[in-house]
TITIKE-874462 format. One record per residue (C-alpha): residue number from 1; z, y, x; residue in one letter. Coordinates in nm, 3 decimals, padded with zeros to 5 digits. Layout:
<nodes>
<node><resi>NUM</resi><c3>Z</c3><c2>Y</c2><c1>X</c1><resn>A</resn></node>
...
</nodes>
This chain:
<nodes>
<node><resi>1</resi><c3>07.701</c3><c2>03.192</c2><c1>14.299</c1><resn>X</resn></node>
<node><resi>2</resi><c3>08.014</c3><c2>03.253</c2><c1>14.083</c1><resn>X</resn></node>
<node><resi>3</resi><c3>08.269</c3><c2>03.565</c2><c1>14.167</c1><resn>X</resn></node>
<node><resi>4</resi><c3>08.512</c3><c2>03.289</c2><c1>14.277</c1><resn>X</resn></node>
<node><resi>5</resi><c3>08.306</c3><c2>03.169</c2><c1>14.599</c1><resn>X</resn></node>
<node><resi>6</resi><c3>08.330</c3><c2>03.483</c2><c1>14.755</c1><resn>X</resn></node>
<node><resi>7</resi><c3>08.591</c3><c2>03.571</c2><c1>14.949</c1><resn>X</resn></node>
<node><resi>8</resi><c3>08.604</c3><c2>03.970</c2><c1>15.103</c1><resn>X</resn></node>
<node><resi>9</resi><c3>08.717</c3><c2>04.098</c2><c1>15.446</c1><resn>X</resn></node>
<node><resi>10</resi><c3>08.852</c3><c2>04.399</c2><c1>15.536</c1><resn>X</resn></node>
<node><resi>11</resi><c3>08.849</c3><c2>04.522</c2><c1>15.889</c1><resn>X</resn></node>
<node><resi>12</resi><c3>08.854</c3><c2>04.844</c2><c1>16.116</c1><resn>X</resn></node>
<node><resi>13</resi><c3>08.728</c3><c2>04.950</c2><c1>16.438</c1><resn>X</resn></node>
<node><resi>14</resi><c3>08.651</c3><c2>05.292</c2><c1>16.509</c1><resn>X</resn></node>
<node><resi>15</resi><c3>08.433</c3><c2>05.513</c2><c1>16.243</c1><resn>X</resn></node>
<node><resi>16</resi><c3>08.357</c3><c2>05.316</c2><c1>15.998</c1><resn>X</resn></node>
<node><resi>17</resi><c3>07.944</c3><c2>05.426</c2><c1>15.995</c1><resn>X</resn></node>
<node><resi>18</resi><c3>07.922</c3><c2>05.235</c2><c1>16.300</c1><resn>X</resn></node>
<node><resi>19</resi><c3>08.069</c3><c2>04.903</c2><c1>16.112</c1><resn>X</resn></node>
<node><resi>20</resi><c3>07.879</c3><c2>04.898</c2><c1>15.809</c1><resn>X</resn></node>
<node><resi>21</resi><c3>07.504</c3><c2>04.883</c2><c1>15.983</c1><resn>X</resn></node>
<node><resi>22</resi><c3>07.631</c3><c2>04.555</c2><c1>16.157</c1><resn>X</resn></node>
<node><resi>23</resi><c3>07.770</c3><c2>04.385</c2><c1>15.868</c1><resn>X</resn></node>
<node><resi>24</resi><c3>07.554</c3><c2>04.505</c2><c1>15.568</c1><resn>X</resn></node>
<node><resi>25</resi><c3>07.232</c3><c2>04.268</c2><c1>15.741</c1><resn>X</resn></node>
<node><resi>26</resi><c3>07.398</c3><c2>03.944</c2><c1>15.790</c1><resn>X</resn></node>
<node><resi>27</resi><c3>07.347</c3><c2>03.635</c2><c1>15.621</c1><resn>X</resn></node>
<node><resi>28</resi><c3>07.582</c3><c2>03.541</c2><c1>15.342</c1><resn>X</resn></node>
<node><resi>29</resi><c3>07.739</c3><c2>03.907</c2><c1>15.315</c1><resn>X</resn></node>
<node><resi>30</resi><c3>07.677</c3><c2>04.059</c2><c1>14.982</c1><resn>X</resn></node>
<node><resi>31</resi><c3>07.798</c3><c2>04.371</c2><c1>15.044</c1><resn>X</resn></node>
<node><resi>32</resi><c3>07.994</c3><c2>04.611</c2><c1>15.315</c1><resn>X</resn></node>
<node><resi>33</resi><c3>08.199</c3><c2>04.928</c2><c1>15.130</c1><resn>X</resn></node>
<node><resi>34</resi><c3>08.327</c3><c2>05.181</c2><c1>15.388</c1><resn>X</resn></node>
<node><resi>35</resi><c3>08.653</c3><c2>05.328</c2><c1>15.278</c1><resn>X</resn></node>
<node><resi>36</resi><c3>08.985</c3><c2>05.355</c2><c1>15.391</c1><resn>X</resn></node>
<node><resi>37</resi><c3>09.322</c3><c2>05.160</c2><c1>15.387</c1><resn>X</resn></node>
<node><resi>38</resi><c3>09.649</c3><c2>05.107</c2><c1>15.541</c1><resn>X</resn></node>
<node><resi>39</resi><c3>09.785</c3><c2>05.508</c2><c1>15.414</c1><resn>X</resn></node>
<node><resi>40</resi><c3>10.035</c3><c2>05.600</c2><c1>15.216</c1><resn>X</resn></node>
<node><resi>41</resi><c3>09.830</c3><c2>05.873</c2><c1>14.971</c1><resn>X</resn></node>
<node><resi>42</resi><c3>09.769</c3><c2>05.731</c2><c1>14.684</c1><resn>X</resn></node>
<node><resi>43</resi><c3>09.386</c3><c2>05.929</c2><c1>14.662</c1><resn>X</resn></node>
<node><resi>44</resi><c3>09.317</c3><c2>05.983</c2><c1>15.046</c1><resn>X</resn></node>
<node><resi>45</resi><c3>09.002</c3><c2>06.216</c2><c1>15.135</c1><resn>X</resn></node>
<node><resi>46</resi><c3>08.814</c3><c2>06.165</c2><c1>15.419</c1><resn>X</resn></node>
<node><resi>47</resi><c3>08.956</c3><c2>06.540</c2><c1>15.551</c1><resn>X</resn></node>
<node><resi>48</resi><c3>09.307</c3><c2>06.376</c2><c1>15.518</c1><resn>X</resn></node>
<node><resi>49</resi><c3>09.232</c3><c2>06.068</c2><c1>15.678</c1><resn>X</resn></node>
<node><resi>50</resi><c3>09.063</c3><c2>06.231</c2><c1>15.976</c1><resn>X</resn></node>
<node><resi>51</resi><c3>09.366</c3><c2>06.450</c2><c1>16.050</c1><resn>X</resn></node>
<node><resi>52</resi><c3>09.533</c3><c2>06.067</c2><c1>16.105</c1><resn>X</resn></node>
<node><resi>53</resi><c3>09.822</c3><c2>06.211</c2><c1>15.945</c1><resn>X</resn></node>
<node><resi>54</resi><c3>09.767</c3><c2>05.990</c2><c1>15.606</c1><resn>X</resn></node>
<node><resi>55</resi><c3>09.828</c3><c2>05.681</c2><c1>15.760</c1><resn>X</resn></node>
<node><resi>56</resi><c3>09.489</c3><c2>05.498</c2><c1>15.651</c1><resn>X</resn></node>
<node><resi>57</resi><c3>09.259</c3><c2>05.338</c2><c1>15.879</c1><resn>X</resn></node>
<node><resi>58</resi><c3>08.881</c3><c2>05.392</c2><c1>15.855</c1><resn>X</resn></node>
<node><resi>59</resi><c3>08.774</c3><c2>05.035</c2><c1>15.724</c1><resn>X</resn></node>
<node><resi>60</resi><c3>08.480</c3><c2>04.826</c2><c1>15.564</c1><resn>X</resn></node>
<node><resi>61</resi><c3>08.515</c3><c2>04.582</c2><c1>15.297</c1><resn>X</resn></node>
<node><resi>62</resi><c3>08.265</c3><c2>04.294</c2><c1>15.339</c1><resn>X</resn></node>
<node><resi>63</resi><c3>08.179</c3><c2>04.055</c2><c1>15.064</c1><resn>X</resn></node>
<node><resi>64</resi><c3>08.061</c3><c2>03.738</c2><c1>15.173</c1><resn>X</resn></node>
<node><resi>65</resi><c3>07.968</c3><c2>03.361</c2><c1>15.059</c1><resn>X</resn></node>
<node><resi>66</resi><c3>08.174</c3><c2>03.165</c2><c1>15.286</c1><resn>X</resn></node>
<node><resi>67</resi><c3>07.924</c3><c2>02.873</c2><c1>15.266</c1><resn>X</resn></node>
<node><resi>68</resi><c3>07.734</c3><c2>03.114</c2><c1>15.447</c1><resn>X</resn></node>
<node><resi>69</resi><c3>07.886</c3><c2>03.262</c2><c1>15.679</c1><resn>X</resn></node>
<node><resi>70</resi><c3>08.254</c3><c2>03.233</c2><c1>15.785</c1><resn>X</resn></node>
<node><resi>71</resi><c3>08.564</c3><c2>03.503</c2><c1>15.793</c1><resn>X</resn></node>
<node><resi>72</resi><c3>08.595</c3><c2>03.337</c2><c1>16.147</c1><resn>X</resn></node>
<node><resi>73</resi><c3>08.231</c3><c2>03.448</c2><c1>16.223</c1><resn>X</resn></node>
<node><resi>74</resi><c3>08.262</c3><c2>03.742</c2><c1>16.099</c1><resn>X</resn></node>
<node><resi>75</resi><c3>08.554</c3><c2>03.813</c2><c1>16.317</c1><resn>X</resn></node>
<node><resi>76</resi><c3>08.379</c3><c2>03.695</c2><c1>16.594</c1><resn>X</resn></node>
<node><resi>77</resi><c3>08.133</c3><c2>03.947</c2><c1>16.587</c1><resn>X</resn></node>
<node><resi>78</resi><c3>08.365</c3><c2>04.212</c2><c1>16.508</c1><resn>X</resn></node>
<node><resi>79</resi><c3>08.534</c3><c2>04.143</c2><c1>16.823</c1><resn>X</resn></node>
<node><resi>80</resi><c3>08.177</c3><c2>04.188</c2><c1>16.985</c1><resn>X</resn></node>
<node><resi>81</resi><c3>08.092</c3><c2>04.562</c2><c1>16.857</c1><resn>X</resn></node>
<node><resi>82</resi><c3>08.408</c3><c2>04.698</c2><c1>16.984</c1><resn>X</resn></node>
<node><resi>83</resi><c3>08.683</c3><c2>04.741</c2><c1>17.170</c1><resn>X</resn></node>
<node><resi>84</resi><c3>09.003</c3><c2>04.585</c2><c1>17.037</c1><resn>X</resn></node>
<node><resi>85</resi><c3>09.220</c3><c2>04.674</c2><c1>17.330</c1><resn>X</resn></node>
<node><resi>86</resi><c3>09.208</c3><c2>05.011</c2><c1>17.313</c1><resn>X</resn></node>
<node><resi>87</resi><c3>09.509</c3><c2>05.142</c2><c1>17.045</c1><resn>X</resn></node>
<node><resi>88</resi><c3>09.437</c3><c2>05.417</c2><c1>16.816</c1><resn>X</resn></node>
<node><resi>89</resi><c3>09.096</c3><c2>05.479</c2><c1>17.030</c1><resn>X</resn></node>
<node><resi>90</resi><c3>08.724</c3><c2>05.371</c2><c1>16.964</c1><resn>X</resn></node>
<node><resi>91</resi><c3>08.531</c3><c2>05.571</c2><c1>17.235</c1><resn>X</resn></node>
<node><resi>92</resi><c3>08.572</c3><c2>05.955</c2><c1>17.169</c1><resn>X</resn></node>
<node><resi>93</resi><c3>08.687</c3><c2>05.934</c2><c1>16.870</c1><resn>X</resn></node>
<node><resi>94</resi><c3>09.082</c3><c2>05.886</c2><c1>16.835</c1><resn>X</resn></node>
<node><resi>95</resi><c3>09.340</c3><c2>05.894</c2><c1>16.667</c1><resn>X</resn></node>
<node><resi>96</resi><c3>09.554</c3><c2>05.596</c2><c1>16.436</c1><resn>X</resn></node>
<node><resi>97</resi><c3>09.220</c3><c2>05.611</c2><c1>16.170</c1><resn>X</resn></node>
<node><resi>98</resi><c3>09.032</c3><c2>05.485</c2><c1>16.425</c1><resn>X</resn></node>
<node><resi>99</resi><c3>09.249</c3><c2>05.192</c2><c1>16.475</c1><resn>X</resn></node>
<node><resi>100</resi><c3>09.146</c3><c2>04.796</c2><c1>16.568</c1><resn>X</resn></node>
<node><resi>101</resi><c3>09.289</c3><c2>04.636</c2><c1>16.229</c1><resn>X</resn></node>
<node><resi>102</resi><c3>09.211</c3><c2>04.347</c2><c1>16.043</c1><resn>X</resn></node>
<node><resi>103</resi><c3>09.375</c3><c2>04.356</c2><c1>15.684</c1><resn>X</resn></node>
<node><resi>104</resi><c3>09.378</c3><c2>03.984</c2><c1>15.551</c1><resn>X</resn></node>
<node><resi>105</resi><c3>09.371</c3><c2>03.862</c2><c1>15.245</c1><resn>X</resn></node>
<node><resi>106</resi><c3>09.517</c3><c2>03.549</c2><c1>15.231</c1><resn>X</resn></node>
<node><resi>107</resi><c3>09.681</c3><c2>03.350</c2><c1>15.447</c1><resn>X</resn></node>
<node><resi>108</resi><c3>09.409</c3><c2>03.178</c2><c1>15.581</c1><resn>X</resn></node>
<node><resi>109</resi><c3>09.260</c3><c2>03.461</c2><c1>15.672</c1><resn>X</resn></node>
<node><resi>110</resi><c3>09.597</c3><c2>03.533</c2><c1>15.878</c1><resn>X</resn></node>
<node><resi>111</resi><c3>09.592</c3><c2>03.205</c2><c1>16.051</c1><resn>X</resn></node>
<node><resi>112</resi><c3>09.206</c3><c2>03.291</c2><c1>16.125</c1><resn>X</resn></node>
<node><resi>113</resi><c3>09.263</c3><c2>03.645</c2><c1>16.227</c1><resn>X</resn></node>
<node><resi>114</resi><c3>09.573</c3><c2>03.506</c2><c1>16.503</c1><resn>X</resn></node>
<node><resi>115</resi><c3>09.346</c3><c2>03.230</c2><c1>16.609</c1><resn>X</resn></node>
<node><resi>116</resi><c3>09.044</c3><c2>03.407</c2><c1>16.685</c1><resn>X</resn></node>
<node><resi>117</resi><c3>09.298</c3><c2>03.709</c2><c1>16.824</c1><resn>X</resn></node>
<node><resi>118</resi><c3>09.431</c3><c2>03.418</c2><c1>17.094</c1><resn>X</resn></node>
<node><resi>119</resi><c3>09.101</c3><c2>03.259</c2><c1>17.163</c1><resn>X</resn></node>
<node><resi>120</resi><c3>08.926</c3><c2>03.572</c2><c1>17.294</c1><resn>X</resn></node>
<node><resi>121</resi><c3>09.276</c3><c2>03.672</c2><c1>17.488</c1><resn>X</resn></node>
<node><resi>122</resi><c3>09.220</c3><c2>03.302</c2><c1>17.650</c1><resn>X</resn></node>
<node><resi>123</resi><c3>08.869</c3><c2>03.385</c2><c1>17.703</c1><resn>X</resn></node>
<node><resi>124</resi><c3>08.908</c3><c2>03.666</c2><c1>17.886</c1><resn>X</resn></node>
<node><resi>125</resi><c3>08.639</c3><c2>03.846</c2><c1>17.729</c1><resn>X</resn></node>
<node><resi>126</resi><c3>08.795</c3><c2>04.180</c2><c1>17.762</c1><resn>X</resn></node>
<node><resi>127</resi><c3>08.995</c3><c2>04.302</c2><c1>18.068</c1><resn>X</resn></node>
<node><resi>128</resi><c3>09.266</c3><c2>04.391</c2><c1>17.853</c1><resn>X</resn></node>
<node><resi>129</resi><c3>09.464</c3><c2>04.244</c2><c1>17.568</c1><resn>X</resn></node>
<node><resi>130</resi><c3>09.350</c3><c2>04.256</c2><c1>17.260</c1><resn>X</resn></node>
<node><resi>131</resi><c3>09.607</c3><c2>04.541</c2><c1>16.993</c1><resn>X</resn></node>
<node><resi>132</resi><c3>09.439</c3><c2>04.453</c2><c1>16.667</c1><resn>X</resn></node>
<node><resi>133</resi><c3>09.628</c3><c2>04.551</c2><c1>16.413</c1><resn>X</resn></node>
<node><resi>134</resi><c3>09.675</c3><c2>04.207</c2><c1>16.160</c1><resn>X</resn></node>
<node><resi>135</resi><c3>09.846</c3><c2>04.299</c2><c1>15.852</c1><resn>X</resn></node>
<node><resi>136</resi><c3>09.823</c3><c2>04.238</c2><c1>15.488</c1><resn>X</resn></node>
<node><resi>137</resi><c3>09.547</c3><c2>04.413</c2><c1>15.317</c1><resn>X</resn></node>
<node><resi>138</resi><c3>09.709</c3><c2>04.672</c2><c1>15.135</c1><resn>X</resn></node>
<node><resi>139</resi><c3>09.532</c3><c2>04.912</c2><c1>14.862</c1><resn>X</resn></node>
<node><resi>140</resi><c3>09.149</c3><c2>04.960</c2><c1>14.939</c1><resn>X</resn></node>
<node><resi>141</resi><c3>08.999</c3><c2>05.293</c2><c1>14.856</c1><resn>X</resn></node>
<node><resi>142</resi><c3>08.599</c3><c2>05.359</c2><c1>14.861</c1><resn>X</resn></node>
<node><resi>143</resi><c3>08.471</c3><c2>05.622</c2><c1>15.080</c1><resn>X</resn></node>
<node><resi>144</resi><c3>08.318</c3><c2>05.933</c2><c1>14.932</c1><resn>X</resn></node>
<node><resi>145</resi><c3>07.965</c3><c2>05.807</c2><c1>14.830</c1><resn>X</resn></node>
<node><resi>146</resi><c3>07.811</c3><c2>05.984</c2><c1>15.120</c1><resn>X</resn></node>
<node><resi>147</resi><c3>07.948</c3><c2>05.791</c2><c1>15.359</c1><resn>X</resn></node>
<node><resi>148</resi><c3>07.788</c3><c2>05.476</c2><c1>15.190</c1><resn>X</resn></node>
<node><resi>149</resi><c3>07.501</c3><c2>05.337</c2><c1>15.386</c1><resn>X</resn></node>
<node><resi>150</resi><c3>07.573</c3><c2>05.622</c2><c1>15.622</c1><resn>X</resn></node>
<node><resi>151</resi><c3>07.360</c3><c2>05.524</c2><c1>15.909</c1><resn>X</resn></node>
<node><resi>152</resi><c3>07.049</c3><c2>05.401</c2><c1>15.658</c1><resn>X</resn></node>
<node><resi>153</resi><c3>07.043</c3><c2>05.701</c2><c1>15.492</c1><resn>X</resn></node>
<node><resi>154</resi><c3>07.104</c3><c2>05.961</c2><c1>15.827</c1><resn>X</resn></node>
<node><resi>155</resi><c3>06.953</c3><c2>05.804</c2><c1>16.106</c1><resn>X</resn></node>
<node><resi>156</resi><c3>06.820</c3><c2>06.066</c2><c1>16.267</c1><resn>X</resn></node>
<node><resi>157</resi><c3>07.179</c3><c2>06.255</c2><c1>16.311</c1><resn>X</resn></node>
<node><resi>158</resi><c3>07.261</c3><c2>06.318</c2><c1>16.629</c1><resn>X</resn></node>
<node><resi>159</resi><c3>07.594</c3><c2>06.072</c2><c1>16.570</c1><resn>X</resn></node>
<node><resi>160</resi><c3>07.375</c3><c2>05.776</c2><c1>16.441</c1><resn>X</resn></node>
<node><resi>161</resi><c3>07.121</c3><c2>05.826</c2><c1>16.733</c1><resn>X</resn></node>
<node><resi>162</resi><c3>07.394</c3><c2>05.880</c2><c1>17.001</c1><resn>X</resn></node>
<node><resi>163</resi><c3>07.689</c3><c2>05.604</c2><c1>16.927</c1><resn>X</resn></node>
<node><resi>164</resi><c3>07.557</c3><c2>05.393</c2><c1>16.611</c1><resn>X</resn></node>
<node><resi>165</resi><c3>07.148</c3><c2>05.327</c2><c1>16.725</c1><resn>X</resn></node>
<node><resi>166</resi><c3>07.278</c3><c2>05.186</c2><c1>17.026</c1><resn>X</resn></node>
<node><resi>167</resi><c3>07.560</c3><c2>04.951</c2><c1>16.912</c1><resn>X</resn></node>
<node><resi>168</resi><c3>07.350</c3><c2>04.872</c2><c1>16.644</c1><resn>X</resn></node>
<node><resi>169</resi><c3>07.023</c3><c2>04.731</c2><c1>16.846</c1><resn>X</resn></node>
<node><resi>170</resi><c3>07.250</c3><c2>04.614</c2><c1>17.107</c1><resn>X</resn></node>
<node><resi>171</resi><c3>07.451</c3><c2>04.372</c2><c1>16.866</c1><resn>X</resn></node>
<node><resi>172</resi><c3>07.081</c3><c2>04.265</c2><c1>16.709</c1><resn>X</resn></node>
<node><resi>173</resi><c3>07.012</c3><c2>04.184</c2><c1>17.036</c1><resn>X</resn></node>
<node><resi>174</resi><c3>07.275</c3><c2>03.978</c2><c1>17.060</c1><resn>X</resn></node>
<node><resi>175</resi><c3>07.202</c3><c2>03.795</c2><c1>16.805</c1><resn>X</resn></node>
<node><resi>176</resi><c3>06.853</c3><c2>03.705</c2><c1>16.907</c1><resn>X</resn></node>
<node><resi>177</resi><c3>07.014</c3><c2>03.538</c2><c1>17.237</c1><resn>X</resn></node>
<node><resi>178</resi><c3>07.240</c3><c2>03.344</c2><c1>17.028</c1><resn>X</resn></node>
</nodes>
């Protein structure tokens, strides 16, 4: 597959550990970066963007074959592994880096991110409407390298085995029903 059939997705929704463990598995994605976006700093640390004060949003950056698997689908599912009505908030952790965005890169991507935004509002799926942020993706900057493969790597952490084991096996369940 040439570099041109790919296209990338960039998308937050709480700490980015418990993103990348979903994605990374999938069918047609080549590869999920954790890193932040959406800041003004120009080098952001992860200190600095957990204060919230810098403005970027904990994200992942997902490189996929579209013949493969969709930006819709992958949407889809990220509407599935959290909750996208809750502003600035993903469980216990809060604060604007922990904010429901979706930073597209075209406009397709736009017109996908609004449609799929409106068809789970219609569906009723959640309680509450949906705040997802949907803005152009601005600069992306890679994580620290220890926050790569986060989960993989530190499984047995009391975070991973609390909040990212369980949304983890519960989305592979999902996808075994499917």
């Amino acid at each position: 597959m040439s570099h041109s059939d790919r296209e990338t997705a960039t998308i937050g929704g709480g700490c980015f550990w418990c993103l990348e463990p979903i994605f990374a598995p999938l069918a047609g994605v080549e590869s999920v970066v954790v890193g932040y976006a959406g800041g003004e700093n120009e080098s952001p640390t992860y200190q600095q963007v957990c204060t919230g004060a810098s403005g970027h949003a904990e994200v992942v950056q997902i490189n996929f074959d579209p013949a493969v698997i969709s930006f819709e689908a992958i949407l889809q599912y990220f509407f599935t592994i959290h909750d996208p009505t809750t502003l600035n908030q993903q469980g216990h952790d809060r604060g604007s880096q922990y904010r429901s965005v979706i930073f597209y890169h075209n406009e397709g991507q736009r017109e996908i991110a609004e449609a799929v935004i409106d068809g789970v509002n219609r569906a009723g799926i959640w309680s509450n409407p949906i705040v997802t942020e949907v803005s152009a993706a601005p600069k992306f900057f890679e994580a620290e390298a220890y926050h790569q493969h986060y989960f993989e790597l530190n499984g047995a952490q009391p975070y991973c085995q609390a909040v990212i084991a369980p949304k983890v096996a519960k989305f592979r369940a999902s996808l075994k029903k499917g």
